[in-house]
C-alpha positions as CSV (number, residue, x, y, z in Angstrom):
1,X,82.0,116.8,102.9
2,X,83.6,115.8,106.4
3,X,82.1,112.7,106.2
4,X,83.3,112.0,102.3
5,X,86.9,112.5,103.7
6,X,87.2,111.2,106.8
7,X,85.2,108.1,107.1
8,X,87.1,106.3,103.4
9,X,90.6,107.5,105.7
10,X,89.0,106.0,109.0
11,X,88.3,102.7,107.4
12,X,92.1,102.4,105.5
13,X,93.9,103.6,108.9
14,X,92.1,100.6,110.7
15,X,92.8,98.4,107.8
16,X,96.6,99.8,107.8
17,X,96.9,99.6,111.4
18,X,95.9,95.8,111.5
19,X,98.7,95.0,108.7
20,X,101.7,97.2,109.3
21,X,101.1,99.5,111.9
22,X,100.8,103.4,112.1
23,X,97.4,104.1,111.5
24,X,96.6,107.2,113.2
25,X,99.4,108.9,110.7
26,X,96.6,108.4,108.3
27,X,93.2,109.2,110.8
28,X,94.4,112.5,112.7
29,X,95.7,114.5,109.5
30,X,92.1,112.9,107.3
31,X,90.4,115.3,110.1
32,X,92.8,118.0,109.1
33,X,92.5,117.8,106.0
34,X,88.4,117.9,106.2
35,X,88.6,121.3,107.6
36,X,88.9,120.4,111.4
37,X,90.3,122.7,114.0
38,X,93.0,120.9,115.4
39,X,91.7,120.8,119.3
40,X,88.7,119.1,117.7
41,X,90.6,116.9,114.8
42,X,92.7,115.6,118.1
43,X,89.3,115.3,120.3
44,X,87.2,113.7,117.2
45,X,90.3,111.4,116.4
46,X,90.3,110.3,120.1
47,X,86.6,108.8,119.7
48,X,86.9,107.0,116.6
49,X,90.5,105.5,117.8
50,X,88.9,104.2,120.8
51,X,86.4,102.5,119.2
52,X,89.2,100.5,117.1
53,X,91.1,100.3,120.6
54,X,88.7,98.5,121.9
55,X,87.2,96.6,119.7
56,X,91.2,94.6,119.2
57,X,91.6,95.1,123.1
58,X,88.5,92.7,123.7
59,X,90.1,90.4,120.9
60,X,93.4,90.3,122.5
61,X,91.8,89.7,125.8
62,X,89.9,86.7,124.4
63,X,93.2,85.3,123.1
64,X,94.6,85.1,127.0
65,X,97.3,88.2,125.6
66,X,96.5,90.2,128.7
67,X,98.3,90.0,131.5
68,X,95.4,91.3,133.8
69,X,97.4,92.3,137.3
70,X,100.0,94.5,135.1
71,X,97.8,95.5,132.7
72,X,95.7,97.2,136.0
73,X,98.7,99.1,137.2
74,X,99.6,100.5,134.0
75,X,96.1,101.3,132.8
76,X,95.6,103.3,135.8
77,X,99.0,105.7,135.4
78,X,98.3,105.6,132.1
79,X,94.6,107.5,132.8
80,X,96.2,110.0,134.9
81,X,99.2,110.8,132.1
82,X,97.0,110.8,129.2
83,X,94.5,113.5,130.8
84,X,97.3,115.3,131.8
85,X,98.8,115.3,128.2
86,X,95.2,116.4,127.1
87,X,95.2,118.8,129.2
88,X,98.4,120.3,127.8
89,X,96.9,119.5,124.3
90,X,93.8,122.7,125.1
91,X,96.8,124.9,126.4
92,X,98.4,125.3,123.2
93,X,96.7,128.3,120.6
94,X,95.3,126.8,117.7
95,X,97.7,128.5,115.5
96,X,101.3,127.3,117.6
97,X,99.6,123.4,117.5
98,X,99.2,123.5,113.9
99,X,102.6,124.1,113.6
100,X,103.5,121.4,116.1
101,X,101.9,119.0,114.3
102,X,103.5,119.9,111.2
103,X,106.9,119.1,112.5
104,X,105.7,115.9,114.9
105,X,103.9,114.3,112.5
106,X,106.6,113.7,109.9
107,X,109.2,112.7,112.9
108,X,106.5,110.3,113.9
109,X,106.4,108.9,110.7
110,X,109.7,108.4,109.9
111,X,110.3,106.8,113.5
112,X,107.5,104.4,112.9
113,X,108.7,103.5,109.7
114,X,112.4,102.9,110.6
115,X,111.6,100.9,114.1
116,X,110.3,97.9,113.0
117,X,112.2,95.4,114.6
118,X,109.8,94.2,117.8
119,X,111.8,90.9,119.1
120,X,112.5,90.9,123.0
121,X,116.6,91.5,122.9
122,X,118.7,90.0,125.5
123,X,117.9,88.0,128.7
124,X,114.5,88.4,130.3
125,X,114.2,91.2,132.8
126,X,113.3,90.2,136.7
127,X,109.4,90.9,137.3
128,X,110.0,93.5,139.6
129,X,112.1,95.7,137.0
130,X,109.8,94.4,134.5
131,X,106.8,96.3,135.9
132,X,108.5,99.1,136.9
133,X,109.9,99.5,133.3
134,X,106.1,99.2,131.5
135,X,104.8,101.4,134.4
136,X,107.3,104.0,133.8
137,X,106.7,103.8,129.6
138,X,103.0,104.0,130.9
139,X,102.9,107.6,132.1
140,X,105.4,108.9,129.5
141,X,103.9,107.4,126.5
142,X,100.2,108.4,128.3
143,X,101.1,111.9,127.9
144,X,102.4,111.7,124.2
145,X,99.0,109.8,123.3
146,X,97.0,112.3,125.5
147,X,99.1,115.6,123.6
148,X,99.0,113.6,120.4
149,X,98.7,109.9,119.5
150,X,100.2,108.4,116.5
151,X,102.4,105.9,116.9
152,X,101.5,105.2,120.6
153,X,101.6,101.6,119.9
154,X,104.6,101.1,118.1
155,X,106.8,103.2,120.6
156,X,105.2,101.0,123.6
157,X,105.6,98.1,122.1
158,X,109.4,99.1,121.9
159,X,109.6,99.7,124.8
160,X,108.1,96.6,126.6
161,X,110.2,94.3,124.4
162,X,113.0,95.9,123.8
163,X,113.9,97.2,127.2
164,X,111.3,95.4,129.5
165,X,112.4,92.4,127.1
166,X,108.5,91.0,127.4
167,X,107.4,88.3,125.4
168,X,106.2,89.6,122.0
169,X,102.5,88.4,122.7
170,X,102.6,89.6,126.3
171,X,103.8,93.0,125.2
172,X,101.2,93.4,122.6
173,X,98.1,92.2,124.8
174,X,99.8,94.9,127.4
175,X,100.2,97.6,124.9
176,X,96.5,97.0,123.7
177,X,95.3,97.9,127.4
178,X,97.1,100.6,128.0
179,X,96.4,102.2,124.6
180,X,92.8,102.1,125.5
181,X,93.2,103.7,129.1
182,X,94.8,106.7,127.3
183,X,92.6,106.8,124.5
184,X,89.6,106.6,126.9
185,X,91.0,109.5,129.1
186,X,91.9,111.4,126.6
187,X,88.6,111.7,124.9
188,X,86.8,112.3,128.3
189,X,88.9,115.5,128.6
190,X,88.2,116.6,125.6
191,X,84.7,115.9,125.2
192,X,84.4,117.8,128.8
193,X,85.8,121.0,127.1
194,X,83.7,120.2,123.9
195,X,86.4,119.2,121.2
196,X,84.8,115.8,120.0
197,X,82.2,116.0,117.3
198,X,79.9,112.8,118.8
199,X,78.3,112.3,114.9
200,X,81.4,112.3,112.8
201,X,83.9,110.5,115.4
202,X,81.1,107.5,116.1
203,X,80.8,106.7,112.1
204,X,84.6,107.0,111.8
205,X,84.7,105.1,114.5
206,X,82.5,102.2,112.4
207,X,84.6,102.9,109.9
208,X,87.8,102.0,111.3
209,X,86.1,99.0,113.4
210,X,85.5,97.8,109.7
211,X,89.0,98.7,108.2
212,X,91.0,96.7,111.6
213,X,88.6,93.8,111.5
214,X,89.4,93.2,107.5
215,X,92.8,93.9,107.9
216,X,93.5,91.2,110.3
217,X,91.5,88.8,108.7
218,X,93.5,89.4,105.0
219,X,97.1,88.4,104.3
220,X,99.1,90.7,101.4
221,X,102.6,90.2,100.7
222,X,105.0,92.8,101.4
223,X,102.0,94.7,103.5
224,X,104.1,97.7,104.7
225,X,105.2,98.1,101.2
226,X,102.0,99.2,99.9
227,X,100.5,100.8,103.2
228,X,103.8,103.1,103.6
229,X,103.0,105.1,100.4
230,X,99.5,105.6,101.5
231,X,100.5,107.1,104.6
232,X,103.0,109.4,103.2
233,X,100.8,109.9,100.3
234,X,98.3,111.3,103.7
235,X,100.9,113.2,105.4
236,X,102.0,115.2,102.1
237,X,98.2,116.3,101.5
238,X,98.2,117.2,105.3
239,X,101.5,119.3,105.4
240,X,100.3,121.1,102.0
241,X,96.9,122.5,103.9
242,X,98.4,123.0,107.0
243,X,101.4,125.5,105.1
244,X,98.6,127.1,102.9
245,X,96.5,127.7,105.9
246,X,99.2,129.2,107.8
């Protein structure tokens, strides 16, 4: 029955993802909803979303997007903050998280869905304060995606053009690297302590490897449109458990 739930869910958050963005809003809460603990929804979610990771990071890479001597610097803060924000992640009772998630995940949403608007604003920045700016969003946004995830990319990408005022195509190559440094720590903590279930996450994983790579390859009119529902559509089922449970 986990595998009836989750994998369909894996597969549309990588094909959402690819088009408009935000698909972990629909990966973590399809491990909720198929009965998952949360330390191990989070932990299971980290392996499948690492797969997608990098399977676009290598594409990206290909494409010349990556600026490689940044990309190191950031990727390396970014290991250290996500496994701290892990860390914090096993702290938290069962119970309390649950409840966290039921108020982040909504706020995430709604964020996601408002901020949009990714075009570098204002005059470029100097290199120096450029790197200092993306290292800085490194470690804070490494422990967000370590404690939680969604929307990681969308509130880096944010940040690198709207206040590191990157290139659009730099910024995304960037955010692609970093994204999988803190995926990658993340789910080494957490299969350390035993939270990632290998089976499940690695067929999710193939899943949403399938979903991303026919998302970017298909053009629809008005994408966000018809993803948005979906998600929210997601979320609602995901809030109803998680209030019946509690």
């Amino acid at each position: 029955m986990e595998f009836l739930i989750v994998c369909p869910l894996a597969f549309l958050a990588g094909f959402v993802d690819a088009i408009a963005g935000g698909g972990g809003l629909i990966s973590l809460p399809a491990y909720l909803i198929a009965g998952l603990p949360p330390h191990f929804a989070i932990g299971t979610n980290k392996l499948s979303s690492t797969m997608g990771t990098a399977l676009t990071t290598f594409n990206f890479a290909r494409s010349g997007f990556i600026n490689w001597r940044l990309a190191g610097m950031c990727s390396i803060v970014a290991l250290f903050a996500s496994s701290l924000g892990a860390r914090l992640t096993l702290l938290l009772d069962e119970k309390i998280f649950s409840c966290v998630l039921l108020v982040i995940l909504p706020l995430t949403a709604f964020y996601v869905f408002r901020a949009k608007d990714l075009s570098p604003t204002g005059a470029p920045r100097g290199r120096v304060e450029m790197y200092l700016i993306a290292i800085l969003a490194s470690i804070v946004i490494g422990i967000y995606d370590g404690f939680y995830g969604p929307g990681t990319g969308t509130f880096l990408l944010l940040i690198l053009t709207g206040v590191a005022r990157m290139k659009l195509t730099e910024a995304n190559g960037l955010t692609k690297a970093i994204n999988l440094s803190t995926n990658v720590a993340a789910l080494a903590v957490l299969m350390f302590y035993g939270k990632v279930l290998l089976a499940l996450g690695l067929i999710a994983g193939l899943f949403n490897m399938l979903g991303n790579y026919l998302g970017t390859r298909s053009f629809i009119s008005g994408g966000s449109k018809i993803v948005r529902p979906l998600i929210i559509l997601v979320l609602a089922i995901f809030m109803i458990k998680i209030i019946i449970a509690l």
